[in-house]
RODO-2510 file (C-alpha; in nm, 4 decimals, decimal comma):
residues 222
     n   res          X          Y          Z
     1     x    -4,4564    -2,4622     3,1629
     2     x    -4,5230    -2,1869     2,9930
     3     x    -4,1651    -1,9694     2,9184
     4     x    -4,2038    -1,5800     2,9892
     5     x    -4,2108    -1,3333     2,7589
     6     x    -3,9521    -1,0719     2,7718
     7     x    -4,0030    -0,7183     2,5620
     8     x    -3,7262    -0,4857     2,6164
     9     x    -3,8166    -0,0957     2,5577
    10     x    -3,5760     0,2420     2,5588
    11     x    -3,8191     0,4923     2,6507
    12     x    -3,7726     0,8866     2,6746
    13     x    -3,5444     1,1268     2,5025
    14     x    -3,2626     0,9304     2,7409
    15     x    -3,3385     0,6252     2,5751
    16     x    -3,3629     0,4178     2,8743
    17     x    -3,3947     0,0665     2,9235
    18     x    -3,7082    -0,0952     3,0428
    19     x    -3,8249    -0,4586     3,0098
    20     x    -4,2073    -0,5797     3,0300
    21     x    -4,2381    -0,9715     3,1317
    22     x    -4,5681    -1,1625     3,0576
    23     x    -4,6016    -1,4977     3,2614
    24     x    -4,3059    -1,3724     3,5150
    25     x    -4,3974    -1,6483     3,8010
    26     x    -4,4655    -1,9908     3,7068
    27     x    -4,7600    -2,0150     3,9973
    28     x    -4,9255    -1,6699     4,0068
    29     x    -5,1996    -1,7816     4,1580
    30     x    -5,0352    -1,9114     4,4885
    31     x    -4,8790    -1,6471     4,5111
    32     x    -5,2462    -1,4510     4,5402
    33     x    -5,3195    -1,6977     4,7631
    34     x    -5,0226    -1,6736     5,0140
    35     x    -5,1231    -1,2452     4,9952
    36     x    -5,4769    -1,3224     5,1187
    37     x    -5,3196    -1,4968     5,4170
    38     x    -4,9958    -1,2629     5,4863
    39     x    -5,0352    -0,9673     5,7491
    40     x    -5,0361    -0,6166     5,5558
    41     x    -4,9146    -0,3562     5,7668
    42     x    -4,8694     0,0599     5,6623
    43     x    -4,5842     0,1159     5,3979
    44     x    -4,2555     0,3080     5,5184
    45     x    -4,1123     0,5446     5,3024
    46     x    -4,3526     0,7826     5,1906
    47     x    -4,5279     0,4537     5,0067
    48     x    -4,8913     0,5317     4,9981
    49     x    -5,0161     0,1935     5,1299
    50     x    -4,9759    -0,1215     5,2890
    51     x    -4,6981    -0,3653     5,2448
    52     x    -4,6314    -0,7200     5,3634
    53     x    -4,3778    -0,9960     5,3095
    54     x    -4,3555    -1,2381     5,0365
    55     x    -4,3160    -1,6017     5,0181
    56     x    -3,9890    -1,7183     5,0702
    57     x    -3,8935    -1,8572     4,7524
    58     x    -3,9728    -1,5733     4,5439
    59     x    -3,7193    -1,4963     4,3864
    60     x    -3,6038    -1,8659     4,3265
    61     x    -3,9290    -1,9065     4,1269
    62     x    -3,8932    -1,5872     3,9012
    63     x    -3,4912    -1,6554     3,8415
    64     x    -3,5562    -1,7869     3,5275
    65     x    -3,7306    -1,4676     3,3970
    66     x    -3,5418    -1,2301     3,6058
    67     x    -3,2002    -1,3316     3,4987
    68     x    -3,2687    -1,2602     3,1246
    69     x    -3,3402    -0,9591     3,1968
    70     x    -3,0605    -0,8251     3,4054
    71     x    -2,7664    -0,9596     3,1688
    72     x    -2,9218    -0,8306     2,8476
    73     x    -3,1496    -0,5592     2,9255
    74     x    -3,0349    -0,3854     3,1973
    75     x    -2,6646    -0,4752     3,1870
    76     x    -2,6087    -0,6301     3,5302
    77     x    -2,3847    -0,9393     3,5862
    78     x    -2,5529    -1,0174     3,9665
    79     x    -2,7520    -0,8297     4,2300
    80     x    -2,7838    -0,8001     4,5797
    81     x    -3,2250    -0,8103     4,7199
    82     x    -3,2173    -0,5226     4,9239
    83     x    -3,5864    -0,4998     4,9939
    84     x    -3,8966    -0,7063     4,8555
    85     x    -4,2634    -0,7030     4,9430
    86     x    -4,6346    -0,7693     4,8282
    87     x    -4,7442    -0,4194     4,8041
    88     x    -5,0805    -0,2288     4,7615
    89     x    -5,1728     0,1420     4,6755
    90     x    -5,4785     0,2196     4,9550
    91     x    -5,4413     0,6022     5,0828
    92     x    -5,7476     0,8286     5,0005
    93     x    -5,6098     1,0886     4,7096
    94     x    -5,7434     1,3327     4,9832
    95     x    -5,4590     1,2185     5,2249
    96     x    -5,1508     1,2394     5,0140
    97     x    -4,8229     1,4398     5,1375
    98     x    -4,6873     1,6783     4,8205
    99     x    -4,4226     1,4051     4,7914
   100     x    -4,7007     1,1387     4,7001
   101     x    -4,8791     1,3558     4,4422
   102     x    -4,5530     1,3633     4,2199
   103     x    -4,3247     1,0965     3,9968
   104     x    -4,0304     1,0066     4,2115
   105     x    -3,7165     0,7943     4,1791
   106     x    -3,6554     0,5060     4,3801
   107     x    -3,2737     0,5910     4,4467
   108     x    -2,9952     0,7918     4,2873
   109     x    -2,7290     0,5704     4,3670
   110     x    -2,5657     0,3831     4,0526
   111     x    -2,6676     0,0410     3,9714
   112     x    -2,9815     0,0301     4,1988
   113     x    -3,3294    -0,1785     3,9873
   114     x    -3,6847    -0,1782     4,0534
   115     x    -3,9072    -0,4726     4,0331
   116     x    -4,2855    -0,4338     4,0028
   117     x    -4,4945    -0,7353     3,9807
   118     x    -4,8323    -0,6916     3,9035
   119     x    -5,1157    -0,9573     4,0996
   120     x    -5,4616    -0,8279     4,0341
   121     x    -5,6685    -0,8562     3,7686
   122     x    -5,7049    -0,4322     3,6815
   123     x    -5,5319    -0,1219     3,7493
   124     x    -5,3505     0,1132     3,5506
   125     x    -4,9426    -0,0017     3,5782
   126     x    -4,6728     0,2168     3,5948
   127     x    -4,5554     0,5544     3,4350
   128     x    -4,2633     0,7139     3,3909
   129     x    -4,1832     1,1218     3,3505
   130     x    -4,0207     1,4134     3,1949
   131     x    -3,9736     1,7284     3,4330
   132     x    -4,0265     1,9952     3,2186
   133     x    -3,8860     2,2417     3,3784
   134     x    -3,5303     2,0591     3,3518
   135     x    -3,5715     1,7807     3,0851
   136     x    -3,4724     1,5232     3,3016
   137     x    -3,6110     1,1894     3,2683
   138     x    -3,3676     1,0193     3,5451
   139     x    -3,2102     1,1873     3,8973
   140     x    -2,8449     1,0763     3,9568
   141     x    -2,6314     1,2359     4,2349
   142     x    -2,4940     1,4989     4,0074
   143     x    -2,8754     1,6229     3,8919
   144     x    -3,0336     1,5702     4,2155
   145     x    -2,9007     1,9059     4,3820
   146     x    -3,0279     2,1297     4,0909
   147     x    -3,3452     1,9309     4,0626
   148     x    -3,4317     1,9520     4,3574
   149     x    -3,3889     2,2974     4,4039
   150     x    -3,5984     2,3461     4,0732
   151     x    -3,8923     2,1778     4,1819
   152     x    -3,8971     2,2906     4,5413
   153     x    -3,8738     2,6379     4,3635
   154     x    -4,2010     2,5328     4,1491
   155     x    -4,3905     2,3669     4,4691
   156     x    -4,3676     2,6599     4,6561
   157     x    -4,5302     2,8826     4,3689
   158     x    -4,8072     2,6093     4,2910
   159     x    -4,8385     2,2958     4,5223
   160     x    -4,9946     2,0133     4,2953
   161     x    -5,3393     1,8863     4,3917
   162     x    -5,4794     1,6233     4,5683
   163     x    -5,4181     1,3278     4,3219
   164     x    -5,2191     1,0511     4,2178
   165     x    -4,9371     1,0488     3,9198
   166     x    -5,0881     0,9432     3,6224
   167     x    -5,1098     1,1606     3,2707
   168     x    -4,9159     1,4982     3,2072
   169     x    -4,9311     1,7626     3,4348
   170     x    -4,8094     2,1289     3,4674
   171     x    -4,4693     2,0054     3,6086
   172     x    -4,4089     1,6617     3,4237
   173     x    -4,4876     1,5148     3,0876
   174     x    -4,5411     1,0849     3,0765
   175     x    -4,2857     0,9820     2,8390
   176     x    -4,4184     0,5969     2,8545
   177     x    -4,7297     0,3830     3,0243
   178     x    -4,7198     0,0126     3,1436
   179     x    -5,0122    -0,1320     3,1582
   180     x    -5,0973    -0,3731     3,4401
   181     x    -5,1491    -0,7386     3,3431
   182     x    -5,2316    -1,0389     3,5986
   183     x    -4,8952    -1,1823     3,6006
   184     x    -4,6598    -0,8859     3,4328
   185     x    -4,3976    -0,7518     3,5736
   186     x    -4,1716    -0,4133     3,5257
   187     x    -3,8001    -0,3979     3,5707
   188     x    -3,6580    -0,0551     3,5155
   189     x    -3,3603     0,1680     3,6465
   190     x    -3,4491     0,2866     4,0571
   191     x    -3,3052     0,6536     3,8862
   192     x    -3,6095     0,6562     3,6527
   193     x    -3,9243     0,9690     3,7417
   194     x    -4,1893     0,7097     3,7917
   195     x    -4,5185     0,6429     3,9681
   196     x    -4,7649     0,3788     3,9684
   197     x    -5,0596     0,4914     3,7327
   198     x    -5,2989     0,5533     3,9218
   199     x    -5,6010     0,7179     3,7230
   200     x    -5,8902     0,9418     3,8874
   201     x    -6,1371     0,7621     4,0735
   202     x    -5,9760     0,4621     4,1522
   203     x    -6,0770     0,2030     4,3602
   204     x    -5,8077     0,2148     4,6977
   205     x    -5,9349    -0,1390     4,8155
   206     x    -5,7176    -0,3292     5,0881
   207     x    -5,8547    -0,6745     5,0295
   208     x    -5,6005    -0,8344     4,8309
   209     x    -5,8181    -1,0470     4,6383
   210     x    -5,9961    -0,7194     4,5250
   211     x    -5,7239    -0,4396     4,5089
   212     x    -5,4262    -0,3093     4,3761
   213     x    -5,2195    -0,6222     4,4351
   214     x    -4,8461    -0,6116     4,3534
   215     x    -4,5053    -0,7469     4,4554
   216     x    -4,2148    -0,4975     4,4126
   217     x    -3,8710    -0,5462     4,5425
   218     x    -3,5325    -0,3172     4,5185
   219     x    -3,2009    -0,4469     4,3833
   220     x    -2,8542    -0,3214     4,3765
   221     x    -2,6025    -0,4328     4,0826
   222     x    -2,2876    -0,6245     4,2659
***
């Protein structure tokens, strides 16, 4: 069995931590398999596509390259699963709520990860952001107030268009690009500006033995 490779990253004037694994799940390819069969149904949460549930022993499978990367990357002793799923990006850039055409941040509580395991064969990873107007790179609970009002300040003067996150744009610089790789996956602070990357023009396709297939789940440090 191949053993995965971990690459651990600070990105951003914060300097925070992200890891990159290669070869995260021993059996990638079941794992494809058991997505062609599972029932996909619309994503909750202002996620811009379809979600459905993943095999049962998930998480006992990745373990091995998960738990590396919790102790010395991101600094967490043990976590609680507070949502997992297979996941794929499928709503028409002509369709997307203001929320959806901006970086966002998974939570602002303290101690909560993100997981993104990429399945298919293409598309464009993850990025992460800058907001220029405030220099933040992550929203806790003490920035949140202020930066929300600052960007609900510069929505209402000029609504973004019709597109996915992807490169810089008026409101927010990309401090950092992952690029997606069959069998890669992301683990990064839920505080972090991200979005999945996206680019102009992409394919939205629902099939997941042609699309955007990934499994991302939500932790929170114990």
């Amino acid at each position: 069995m191949t053993r995965p490779d971990i690459v651990a990253r600070r990105i951003g004037r914060e300097g925070q931590p992200i890891a990159i694994v290669d070869g995260f799940h021993p059996d990638p390819d079941s794992l494809r398999a058991a997505a062609l069969a599972a029932r996909f149904e619309a994503g909750r949460h202002h996620y811009p596509g379809i979600r459905a549930a993943l095999p049962a022993d998930y998480f006992a499978r990745v373990r091995p390259a998960l738990l590396p990367v919790l102790r010395d990357v991101l600094e967490v002793a043990g976590v609680e699963l507070l949502d997992a799923s297979f996941s794929m990006v499928t709503t028409p850039v002509a369709e997307l709520g203001v929320e959806q055409r901006l970086p966002h941040v998974d939570a602002v509580q303290p101690g909560r990860i993100a997981l993104v395991h990429y399945l298919s064969d293409g598309g464009d990873g993850t990025a992460f952001f800058r907001h220029r107007a405030t220099g933040f790179e992550t929203i806790d609970t003490a920035r949140s107030p202020g930066y929300l009002a600052t960007l609900n300040a510069e929505l209402r003067a000029d609504p973004p268009e019709a597109a996915y996150p992807f490169d810089d744009t008026a409101l927010f610089e990309r401090i950092q690009h992952v690029e997606a790789r069959y069998n890669r996956a992301v683990i990064y602070r839920s505080a972090l500006l991200h979005s999945g990357a996206i680019a102009p023009g992409a394919a939205l396709d629902s099939d997941p033995a042609t699309g955007r297939l990934t499994a991302t789940a939500f932790l929170a440090a114990q």
